[in-house]
N, C-alpha and C positions, 0 to 999 in steps of 0.2 A: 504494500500500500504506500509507501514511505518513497517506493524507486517513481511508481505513477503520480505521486504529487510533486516529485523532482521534476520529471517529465513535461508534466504540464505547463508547470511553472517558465520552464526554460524554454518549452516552443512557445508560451505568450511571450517572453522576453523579447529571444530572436523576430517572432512577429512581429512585436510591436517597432524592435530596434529597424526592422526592413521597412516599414512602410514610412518612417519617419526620415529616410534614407531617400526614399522615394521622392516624399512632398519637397523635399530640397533639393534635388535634379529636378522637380519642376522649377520651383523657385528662380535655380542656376539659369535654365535654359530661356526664363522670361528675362532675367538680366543680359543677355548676351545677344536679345532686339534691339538693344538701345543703342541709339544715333549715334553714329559716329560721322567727322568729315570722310572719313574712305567711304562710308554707303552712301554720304548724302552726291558725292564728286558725280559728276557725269552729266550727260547734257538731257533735261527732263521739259517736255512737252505738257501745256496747261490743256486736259481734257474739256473740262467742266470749270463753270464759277460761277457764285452764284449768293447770294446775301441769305443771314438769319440773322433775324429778330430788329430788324429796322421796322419806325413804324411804316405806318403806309405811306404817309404824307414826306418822307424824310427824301431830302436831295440829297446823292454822293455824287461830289464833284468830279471827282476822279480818284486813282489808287497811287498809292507812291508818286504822288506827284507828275504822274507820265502819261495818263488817257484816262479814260470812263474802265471800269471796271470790267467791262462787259469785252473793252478791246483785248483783253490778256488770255480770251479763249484762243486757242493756237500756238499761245507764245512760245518763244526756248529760253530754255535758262541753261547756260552752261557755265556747272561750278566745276571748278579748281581745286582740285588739295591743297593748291597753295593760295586758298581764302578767296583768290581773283575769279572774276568772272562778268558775266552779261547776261541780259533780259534784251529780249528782240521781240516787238510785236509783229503782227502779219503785216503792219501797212509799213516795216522796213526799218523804222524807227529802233533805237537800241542804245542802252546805257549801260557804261560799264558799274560793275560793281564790287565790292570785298564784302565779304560774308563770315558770317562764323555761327556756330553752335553757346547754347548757354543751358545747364540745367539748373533748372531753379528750384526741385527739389518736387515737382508737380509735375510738369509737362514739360519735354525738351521744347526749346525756343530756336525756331532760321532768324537771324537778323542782319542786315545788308542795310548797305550804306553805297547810294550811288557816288561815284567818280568821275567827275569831269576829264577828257583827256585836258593831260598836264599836271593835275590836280592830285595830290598825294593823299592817299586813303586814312593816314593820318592828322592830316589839317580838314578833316571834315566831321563835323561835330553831329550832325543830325541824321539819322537814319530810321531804320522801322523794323517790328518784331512781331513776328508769326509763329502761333501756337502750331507745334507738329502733331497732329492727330491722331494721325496713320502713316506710318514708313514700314515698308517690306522694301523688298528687293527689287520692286518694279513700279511701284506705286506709292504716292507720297500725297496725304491732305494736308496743306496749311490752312488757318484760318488765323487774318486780319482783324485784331480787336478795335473795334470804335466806341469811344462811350458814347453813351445820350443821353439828353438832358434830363431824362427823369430818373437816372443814376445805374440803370442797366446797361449791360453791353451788347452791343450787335454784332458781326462777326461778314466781312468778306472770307467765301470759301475756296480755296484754289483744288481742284484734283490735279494730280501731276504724273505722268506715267516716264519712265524713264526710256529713252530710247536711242543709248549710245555713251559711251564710254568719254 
């Protein structure tokens, strides 16, 4: 009687010790989604875009400073490992830009800062930051925070598909 309460004892241990072994290869395997510049790098195409939570009556003049929001369906974005890169709409138009990653302990953060050419990426002070949604290996959602005035936020949505190196 004494050997079968050993026994049992020791297969609930090992059980218990294996499944807990488990839930932290998941854990691991959700850590090692996370953004980095090697996945974000490469040149990614805006599928979709599209506003939540503006009211109805609300104007947006434009995004980043560069068209109406609606123009950056199409666009390319070709980021650099080395921070550089550009945003090209379909009507030709294109700004260079320096980018980087920021984790703020919530959601990883793109934020880029246009470049005039001539213009050194460190004498430029204002730029803009987009919440990363969704990032896999082919697919990227940013979303655009705007406040409004009644203290909530509205959100420009970017889909992005990746399509080239």
């Amino acid at each position: 009687m004494k050997n079968l309460i050993k026994l049992l004892s020791l297969s609930f241990i090992l059980t218990t010790g294996l499944m807990s072994c488990a839930s932290k290869q998941g854990a691991t395997q959700q850590q090692t989604t996370s953004v980095s510049k090697q996945n974000i790098s490469g040149l990614w195409t805006v599928t979709d875009v599209y506003t939540e939570g503006f009211p109805f009556d609300y104007t947006i003049r434009n995004a980043f400073d560069m068209a109406p929001y609606e123009s950056f369906k199409g666009s390319s974005w070709k980021l650099y490992g080395s921070a550089k890169g550009y945003i090209t709409l379909t009507n030709g138009n294109s700004e260079n830009i320096y980018w980087d990653l920021i984790d703020n302990g919530t959601k990883p953060l793109f934020q880029f800062k246009k470049v005039p050419d001539g213009e050194k990426a460190r004498n430029i002070r204002e730029g803009y930051q987009m919440e990363i949604d969704i990032k896999d290996k082919t697919h990227m959602v940013l979303s655009s925070p705007f406040p409004i005035n009644n203290g909530s936020t509205a959100y420009i949505v970017y889909h992005l598909e990746k399509v080239g190196k």
